[in-house]
VEXDRENLUM-65625 format. One line per field, with one value per residue: residue number from 1; x, y, z of N, C-alpha, C in turn. Coordinates in nm, 4 decimals, decimal comma, padded with zeros to 6 digits. Atoms other than C-alpha are relative to their C-alpha. Last residue first. Layout:
nr	NUM ...;
n_x	X ...;
n_y	Y ...;
n_z	Z ...;
ca_x	X ...;
ca_y	Y ...;
ca_z	Z ...;
c_x	X ...;
c_y	Y ...;
c_z	Z ...;
//
This chain:
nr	216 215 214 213 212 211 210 209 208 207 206 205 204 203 202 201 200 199 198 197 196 195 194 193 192 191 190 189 188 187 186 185 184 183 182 181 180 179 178 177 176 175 174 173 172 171 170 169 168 167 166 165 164 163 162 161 160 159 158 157 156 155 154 153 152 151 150 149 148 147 146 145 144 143 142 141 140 139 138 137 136 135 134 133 132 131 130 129 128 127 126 125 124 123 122 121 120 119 118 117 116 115 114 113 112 111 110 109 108 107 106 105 104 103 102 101 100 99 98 97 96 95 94 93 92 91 90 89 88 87 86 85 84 83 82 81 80 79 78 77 76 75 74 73 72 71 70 69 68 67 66 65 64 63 62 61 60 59 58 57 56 55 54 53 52 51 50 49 48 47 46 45 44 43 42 41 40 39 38 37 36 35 34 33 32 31 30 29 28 27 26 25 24 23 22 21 20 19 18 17 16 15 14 13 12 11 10 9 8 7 6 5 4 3 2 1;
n_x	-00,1388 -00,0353 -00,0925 -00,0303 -00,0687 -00,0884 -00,0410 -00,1374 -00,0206 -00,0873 00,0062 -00,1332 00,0199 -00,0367 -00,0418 00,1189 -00,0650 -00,0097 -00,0767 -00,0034 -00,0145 00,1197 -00,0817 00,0945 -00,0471 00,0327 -00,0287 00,0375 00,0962 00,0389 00,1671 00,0279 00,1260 00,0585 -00,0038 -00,0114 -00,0179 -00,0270 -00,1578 -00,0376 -00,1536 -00,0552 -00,0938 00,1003 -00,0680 00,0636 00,0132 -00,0009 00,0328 -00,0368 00,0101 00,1089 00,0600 00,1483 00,1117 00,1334 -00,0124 -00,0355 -00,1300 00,0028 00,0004 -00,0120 -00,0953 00,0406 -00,1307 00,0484 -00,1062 00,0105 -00,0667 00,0265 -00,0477 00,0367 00,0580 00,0400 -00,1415 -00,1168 -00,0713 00,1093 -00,0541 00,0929 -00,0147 00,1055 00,0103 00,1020 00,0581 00,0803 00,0494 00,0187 00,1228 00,0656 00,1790 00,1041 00,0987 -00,1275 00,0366 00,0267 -00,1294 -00,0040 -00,1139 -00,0248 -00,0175 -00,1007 -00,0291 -00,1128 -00,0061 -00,1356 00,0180 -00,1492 00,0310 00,1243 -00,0058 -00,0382 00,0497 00,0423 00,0067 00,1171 00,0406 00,1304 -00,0249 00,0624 -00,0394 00,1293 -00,0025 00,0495 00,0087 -00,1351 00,0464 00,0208 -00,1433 -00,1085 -00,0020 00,1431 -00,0120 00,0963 00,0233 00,1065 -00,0845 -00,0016 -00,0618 -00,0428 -00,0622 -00,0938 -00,0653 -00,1855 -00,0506 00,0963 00,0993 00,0784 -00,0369 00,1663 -00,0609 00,0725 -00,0183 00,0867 -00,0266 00,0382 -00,0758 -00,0259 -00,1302 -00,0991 00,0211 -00,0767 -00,1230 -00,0563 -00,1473 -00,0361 00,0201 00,1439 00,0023 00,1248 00,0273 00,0973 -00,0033 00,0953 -00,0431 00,0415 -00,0562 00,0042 -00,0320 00,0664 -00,0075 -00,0911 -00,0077 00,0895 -00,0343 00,0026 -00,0655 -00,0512 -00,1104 -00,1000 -00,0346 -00,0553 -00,0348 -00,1636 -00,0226 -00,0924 -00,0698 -00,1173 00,0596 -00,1205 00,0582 -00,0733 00,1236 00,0385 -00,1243 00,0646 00,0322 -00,1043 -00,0812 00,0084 00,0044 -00,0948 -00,0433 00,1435 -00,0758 -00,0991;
n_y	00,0204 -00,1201 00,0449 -00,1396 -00,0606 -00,0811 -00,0115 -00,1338 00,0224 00,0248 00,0134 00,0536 00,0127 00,1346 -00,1011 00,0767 00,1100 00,1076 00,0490 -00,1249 00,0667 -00,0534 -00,0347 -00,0115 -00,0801 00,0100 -00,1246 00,0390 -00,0548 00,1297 -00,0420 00,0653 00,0262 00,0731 -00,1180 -00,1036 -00,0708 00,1200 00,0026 00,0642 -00,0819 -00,0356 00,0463 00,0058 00,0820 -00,0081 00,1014 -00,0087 00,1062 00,1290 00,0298 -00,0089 -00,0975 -00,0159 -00,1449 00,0693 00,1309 00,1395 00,0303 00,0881 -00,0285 -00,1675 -00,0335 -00,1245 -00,0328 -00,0122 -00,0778 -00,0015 -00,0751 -00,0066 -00,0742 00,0023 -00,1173 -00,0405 -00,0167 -00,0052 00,0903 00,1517 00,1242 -00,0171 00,1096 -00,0443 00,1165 -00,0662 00,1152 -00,0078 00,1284 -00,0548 -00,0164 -00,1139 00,0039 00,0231 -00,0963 -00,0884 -00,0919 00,0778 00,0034 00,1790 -00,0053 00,1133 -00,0063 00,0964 -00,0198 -00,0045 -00,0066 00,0398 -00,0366 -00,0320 -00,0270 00,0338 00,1489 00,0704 -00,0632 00,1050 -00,0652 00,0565 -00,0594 -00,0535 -00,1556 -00,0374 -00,1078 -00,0873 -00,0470 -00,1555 -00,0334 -00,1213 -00,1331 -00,1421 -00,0702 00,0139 00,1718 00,0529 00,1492 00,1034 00,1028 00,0669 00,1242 00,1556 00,0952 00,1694 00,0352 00,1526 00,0570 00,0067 -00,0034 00,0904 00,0618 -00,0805 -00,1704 -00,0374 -00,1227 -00,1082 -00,0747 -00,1483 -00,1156 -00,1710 -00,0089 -00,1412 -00,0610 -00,1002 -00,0934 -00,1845 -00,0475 00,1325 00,0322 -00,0498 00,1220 -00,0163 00,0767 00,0692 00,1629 00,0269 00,0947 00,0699 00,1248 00,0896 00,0790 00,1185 00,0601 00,0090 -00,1637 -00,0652 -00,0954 -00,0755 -00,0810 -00,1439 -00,0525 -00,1726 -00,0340 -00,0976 -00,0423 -00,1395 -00,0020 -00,0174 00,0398 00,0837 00,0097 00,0882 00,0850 00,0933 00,1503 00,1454 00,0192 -00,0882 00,0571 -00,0016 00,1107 00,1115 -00,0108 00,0530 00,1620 00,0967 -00,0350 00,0338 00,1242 00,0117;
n_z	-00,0238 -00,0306 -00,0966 00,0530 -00,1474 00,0030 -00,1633 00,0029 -00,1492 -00,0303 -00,1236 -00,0932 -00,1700 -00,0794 -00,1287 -00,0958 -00,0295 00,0953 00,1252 00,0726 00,1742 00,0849 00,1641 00,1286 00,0846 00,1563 00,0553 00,1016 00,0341 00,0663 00,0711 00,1048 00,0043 00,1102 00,1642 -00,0211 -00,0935 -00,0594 -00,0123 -00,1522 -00,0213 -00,1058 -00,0754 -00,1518 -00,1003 -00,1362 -00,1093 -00,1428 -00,0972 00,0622 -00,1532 -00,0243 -00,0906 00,0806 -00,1079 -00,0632 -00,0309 00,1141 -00,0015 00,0840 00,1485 00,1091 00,1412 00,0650 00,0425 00,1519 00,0366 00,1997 00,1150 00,1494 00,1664 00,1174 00,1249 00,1558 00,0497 -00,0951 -00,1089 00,0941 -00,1113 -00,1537 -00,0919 -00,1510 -00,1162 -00,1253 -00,0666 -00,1085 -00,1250 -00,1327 -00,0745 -00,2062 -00,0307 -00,1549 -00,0406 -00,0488 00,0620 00,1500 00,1347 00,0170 00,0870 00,0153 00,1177 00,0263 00,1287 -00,0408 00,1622 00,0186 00,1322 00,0565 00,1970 00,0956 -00,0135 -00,1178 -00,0680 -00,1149 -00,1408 -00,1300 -00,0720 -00,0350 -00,0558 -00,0752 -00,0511 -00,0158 -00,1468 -00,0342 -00,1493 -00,0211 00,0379 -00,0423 -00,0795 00,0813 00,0444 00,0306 00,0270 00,0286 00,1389 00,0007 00,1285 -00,0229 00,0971 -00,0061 00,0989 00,0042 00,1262 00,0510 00,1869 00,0578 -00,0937 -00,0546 -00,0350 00,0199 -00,1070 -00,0273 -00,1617 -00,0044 -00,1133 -00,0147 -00,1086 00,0027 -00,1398 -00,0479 00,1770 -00,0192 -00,1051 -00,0317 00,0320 00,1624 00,0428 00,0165 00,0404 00,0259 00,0840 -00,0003 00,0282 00,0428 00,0898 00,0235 00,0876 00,0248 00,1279 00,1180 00,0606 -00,0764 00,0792 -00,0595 -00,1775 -00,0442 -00,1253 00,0018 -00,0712 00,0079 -00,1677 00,0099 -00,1414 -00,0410 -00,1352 -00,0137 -00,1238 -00,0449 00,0732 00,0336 -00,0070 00,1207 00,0495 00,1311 00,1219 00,1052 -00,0264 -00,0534 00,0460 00,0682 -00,0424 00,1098 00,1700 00,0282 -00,0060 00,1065;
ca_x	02,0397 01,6279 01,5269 01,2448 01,1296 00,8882 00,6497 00,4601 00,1850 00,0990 -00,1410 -00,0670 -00,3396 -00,2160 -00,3819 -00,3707 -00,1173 -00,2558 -00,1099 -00,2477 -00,4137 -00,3487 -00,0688 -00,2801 -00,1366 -00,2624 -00,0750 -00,1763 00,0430 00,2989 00,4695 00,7590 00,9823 01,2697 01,4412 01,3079 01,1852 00,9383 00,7273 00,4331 00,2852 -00,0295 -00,1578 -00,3583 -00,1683 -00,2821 -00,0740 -00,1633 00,0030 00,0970 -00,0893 00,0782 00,3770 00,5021 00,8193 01,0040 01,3472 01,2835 01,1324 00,8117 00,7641 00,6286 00,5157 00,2345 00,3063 00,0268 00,0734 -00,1910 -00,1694 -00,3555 -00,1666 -00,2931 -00,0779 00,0273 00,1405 -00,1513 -00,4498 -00,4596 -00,3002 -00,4140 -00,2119 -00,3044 -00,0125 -00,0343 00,1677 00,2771 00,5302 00,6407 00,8221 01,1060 01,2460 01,5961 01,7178 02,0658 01,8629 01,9061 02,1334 01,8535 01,8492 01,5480 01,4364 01,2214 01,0494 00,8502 00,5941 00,5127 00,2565 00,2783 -00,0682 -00,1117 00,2054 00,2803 00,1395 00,4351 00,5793 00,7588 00,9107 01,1418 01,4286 01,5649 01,7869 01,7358 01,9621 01,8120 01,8992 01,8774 01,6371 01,7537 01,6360 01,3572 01,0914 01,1223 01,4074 01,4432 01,7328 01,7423 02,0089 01,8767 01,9941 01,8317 01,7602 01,5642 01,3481 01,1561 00,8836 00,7408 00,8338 01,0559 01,3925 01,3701 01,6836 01,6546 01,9043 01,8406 02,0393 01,9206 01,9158 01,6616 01,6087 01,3152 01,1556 01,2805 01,0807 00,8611 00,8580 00,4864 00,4294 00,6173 00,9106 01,0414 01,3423 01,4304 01,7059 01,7550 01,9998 01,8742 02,0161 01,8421 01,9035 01,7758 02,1149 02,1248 01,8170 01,8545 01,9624 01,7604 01,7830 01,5469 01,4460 01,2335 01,0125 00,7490 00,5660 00,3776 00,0556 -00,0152 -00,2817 -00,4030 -00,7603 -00,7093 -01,0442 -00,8858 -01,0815 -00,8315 -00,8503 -01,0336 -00,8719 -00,6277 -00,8505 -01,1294 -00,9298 -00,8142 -01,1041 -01,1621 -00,7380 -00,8619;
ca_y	-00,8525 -00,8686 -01,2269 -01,2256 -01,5289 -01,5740 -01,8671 -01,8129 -02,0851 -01,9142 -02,0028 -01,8157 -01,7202 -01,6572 -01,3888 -01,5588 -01,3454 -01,1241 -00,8283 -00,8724 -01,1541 -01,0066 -01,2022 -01,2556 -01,3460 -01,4647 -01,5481 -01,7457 -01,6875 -01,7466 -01,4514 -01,5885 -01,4265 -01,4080 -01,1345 -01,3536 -01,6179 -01,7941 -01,5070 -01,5651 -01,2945 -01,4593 -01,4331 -01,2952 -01,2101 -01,0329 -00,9699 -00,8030 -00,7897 -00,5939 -00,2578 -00,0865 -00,1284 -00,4784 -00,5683 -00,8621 -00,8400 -00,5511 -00,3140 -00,1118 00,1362 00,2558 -00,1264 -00,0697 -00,3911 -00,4150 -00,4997 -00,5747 -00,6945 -00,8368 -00,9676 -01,1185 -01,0691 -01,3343 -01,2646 -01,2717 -01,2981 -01,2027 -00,8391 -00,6435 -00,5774 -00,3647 -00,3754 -00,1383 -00,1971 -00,0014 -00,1295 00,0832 -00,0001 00,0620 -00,2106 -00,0897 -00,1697 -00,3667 -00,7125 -01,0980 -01,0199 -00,8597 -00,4982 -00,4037 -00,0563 -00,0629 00,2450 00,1666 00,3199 00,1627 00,1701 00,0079 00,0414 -00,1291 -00,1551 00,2570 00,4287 00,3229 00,5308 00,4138 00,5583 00,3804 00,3238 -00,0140 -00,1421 -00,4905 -00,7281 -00,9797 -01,3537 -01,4769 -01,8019 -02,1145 -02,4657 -02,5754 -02,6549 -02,3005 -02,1024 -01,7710 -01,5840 -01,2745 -01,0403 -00,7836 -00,3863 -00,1807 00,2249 00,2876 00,6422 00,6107 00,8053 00,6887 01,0222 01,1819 01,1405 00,7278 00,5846 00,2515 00,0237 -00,2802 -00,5720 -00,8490 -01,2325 -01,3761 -01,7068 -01,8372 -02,1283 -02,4045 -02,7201 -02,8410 -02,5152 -02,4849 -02,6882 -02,3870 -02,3150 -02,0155 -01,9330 -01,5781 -01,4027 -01,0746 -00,8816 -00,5505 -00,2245 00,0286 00,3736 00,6017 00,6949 00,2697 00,0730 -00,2955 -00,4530 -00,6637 -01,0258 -01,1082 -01,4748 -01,5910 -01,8896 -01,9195 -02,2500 -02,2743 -02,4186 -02,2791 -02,1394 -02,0570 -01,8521 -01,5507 -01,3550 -01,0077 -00,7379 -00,7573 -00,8960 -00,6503 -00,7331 -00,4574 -00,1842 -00,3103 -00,2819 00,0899 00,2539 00,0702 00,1910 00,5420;
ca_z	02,3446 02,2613 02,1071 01,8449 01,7164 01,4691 01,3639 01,0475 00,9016 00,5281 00,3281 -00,0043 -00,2457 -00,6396 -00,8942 -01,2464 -01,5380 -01,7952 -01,6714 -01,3431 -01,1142 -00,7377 -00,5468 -00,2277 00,1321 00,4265 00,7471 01,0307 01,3856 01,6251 01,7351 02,0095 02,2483 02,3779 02,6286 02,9918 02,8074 02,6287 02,5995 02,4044 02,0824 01,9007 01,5935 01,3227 00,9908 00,6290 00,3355 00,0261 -00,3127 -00,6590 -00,6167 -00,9471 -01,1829 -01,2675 -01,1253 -01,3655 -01,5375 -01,7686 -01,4663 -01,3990 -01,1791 -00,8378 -00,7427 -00,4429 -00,1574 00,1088 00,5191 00,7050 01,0771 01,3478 01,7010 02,0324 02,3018 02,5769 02,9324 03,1856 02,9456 02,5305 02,6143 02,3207 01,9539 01,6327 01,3521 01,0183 00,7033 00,3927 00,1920 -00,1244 -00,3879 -00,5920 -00,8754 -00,9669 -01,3243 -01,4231 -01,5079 -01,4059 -01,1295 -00,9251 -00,7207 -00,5168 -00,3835 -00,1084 00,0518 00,4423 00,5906 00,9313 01,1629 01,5236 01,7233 02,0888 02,3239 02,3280 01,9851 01,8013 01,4834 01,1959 00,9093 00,6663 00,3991 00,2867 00,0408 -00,0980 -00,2834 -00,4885 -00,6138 -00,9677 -00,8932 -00,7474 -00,8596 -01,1229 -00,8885 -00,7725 -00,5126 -00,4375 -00,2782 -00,0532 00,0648 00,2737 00,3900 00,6343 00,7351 00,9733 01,1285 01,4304 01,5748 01,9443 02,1177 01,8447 01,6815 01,7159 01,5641 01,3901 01,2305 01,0087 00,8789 00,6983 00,5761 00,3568 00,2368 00,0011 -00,1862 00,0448 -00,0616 -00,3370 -00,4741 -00,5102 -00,1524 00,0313 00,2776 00,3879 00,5530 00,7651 00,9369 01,0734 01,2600 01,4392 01,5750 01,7871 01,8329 02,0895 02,2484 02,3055 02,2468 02,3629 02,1190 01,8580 01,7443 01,4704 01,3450 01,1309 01,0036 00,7210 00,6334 00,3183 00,1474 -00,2368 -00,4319 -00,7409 -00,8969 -00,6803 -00,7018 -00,6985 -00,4027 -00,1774 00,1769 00,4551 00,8198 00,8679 00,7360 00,9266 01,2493 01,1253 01,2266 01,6013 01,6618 01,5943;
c_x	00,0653 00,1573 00,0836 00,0828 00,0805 00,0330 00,1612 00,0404 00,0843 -00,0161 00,0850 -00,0458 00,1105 -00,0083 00,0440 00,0779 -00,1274 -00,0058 -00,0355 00,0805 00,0271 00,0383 -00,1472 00,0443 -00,0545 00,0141 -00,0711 00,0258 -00,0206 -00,1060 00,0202 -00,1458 -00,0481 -00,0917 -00,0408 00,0113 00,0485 00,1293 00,0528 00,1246 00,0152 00,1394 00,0021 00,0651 -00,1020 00,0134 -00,1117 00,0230 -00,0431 -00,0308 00,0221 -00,0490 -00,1066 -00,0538 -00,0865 -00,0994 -00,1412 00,0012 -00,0055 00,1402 00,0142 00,0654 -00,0097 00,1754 -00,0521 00,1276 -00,0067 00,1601 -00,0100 00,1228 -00,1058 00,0107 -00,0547 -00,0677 00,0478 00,1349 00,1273 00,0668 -00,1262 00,0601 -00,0362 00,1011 -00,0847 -00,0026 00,0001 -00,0474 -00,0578 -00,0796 -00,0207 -00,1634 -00,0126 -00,1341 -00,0661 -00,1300 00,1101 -00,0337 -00,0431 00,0625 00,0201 00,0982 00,0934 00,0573 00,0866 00,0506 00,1463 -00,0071 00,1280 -00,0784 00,1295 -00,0124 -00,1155 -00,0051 -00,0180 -00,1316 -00,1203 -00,0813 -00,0491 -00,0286 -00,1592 -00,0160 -00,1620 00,0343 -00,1006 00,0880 -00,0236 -00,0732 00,1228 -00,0066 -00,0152 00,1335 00,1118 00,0248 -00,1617 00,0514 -00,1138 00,0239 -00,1095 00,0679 -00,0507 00,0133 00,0503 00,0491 00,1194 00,0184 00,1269 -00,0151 -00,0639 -00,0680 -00,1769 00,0923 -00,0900 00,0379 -00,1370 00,0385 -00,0431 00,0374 00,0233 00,0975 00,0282 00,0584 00,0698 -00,0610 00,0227 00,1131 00,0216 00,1456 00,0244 00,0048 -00,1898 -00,0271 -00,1938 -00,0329 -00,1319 -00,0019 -00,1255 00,0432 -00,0290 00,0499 00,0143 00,0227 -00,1441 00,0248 00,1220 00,0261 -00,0726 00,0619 00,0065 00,0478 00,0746 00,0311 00,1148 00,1061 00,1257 00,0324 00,1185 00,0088 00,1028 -00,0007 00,1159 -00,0622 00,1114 -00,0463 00,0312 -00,1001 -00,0832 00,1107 -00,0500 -00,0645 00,0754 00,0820 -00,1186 -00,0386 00,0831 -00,0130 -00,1305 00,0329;
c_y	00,1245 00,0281 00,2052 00,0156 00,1091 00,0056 00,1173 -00,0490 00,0826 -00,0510 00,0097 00,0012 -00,0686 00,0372 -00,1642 00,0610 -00,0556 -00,1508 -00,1464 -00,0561 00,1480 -00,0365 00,0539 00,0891 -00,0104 00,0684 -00,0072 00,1027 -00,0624 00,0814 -00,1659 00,0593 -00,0515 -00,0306 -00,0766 00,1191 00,1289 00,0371 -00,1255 00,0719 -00,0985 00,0718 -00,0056 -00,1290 00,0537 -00,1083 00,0242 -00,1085 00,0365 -00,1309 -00,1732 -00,0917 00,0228 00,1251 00,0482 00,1032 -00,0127 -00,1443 -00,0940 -00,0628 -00,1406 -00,0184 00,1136 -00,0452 00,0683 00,0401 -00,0181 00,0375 -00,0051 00,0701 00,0132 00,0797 -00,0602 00,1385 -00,0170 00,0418 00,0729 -00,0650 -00,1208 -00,1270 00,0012 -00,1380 00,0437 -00,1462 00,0776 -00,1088 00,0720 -00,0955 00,0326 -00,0427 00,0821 00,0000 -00,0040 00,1266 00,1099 00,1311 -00,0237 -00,0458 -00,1591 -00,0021 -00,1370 00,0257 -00,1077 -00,0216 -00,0320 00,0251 00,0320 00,0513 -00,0135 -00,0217 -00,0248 -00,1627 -00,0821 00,0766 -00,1439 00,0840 -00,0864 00,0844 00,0125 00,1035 00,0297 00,1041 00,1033 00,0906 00,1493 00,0622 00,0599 00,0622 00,1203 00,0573 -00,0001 -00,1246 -00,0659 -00,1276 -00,0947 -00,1064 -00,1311 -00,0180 -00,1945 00,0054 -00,1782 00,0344 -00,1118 00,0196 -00,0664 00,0159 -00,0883 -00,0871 00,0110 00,1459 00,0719 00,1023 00,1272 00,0914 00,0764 00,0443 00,1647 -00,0071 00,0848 00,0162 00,1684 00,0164 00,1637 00,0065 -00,1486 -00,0326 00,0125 -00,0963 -00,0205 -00,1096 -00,0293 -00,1008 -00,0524 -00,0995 -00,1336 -00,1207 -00,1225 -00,1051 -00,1274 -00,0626 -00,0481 00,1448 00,0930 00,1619 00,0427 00,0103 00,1504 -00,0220 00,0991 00,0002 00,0790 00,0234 00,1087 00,0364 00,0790 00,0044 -00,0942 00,0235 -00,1589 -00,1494 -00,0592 -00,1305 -00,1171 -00,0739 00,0630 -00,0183 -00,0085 -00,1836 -00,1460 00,0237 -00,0699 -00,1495 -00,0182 00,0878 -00,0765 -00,1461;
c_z	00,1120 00,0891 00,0187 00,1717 -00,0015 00,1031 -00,0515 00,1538 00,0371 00,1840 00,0190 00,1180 00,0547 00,1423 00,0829 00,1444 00,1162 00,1317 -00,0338 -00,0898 -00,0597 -00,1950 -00,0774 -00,0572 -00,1474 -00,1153 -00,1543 -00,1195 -00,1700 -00,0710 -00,0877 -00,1034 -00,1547 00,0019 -00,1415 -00,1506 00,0219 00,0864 00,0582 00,0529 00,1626 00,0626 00,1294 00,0329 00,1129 00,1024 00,1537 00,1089 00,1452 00,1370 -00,0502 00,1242 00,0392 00,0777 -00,1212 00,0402 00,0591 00,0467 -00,1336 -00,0953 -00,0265 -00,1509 -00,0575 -00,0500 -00,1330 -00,0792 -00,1868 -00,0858 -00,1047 -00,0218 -00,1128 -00,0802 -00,0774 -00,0560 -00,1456 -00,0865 00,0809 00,2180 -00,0807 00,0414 00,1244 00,0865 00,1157 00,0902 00,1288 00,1130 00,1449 00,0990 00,0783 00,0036 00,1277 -00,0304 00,1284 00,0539 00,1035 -00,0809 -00,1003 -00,1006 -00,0626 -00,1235 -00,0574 -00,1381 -00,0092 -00,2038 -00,0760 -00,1196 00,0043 -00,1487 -00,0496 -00,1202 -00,1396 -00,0567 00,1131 00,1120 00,0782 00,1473 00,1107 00,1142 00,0588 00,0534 00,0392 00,0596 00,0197 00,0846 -00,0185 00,1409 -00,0268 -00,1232 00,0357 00,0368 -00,0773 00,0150 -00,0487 -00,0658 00,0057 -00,1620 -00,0169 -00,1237 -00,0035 -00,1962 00,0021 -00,1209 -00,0407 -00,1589 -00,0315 -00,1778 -00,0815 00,0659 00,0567 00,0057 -00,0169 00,1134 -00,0422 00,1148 00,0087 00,1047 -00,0625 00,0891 -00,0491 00,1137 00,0536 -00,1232 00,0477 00,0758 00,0308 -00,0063 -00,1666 -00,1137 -00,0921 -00,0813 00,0081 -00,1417 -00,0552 -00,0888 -00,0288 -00,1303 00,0080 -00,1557 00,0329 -00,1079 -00,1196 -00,0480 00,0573 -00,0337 00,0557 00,1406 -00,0317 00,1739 00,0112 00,0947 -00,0281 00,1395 -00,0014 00,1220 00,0643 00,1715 00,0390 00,1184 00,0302 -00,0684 -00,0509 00,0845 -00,1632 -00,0681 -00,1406 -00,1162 -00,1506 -00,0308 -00,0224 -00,1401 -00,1512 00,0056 -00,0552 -00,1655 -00,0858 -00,0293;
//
């Protein structure tokens, strides 16, 4: 199973991006430890990239999960997210969150997950959907090595922006350290690809990513 998703996870879309841009990606998630099955998480996260000429986004988020079955959870989360171009900030977002997950022990995570986005420059939710799939194997004594895909599918089509149809993939290969006892670190390369639609030029995104992930 794991050996039939691994070229899933690794195969970038089929759009010949024609732009690109450099950028540096860091987050930050504290998680409890799970209490009656339910876990609660505070999230943080700043990116930086050579198109904006600086910050181009900050997020900040709350999520809770509560497994009902051996390695199934269901979440619910909330973000708050503002962009930033060359020409200042953006109208900001909020985000509502609704997913599935299940864990097959240390190895497979999958993850289906419904967004519906809210932005002051229009009064119409954007919904999507955010599939994504994580393999991971010891790397050694105490590291992991990480893939992951994760693809974003626009269900409609909005006045301020959202465009309906398969609007981006990401793909990441990494590591996982612990620096200590309940913190830890995914380092890793991340590639992402805005697919040319409607007219417009598909755009590549290096990304560098460091994440920490601190368990309370």
């Amino acid at each position: 199973m794991h050996r039939a998703l691994l070229p899933f996870l690794l195969l970038p879309g089929a759009a010949h991006a024609q732009q690109s841009d450099e950028q540096l990606w860091l987050a930050t998630t504290a998680t409890n430890e799970p209490i009656l099955h339910g876990e609660l998480s505070l999230e943080s996260i700043a990116r930086f990239g050579d198109n904006a000429q600086g910050i181009a986004n900050a997020q900040i988020g709350i999520a809770f999960r509560q497994q009902v079955a051996h390695g199934l959870r269901l979440g619910l989360g909330y973000r708050h997210v503002q962009d930033w171009d060359r020409n200042g900030a953006r109208p900001n977002e909020e985000r509502l969150r609704q997913s599935i997950s299940f864990d097959a022990g240390s190895t497979l995570h999958v993850r289906g997950m419904l967004e519906e986005r809210f932005q002051r420059s229009g009064t119409e939710a954007a919904i999507r959907l955010r599939p994504f799939a994580r393999l991971s194997t010891a790397l050694g004594r105490h590291a992991r090595l990480f893939l992951w895909r994760e693809d974003f599918f626009n269900l409609n089509t909005t006045g301020w922006g959202q465009r309906r149809g398969h609007e981006r993939a990401r793909h990441s290969a990494g590591v996982t350290v612990p620096l200590a006892r309940r913190l830890s670190a995914d380092i890793g390369y991340m590639h992402q690809r805005r697919f040319a639609r409607f007219g417009n030029a598909g755009l590549t995104d290096h990304v560098g990513a460091l994440l920490l992930t601190l368990r309370y």
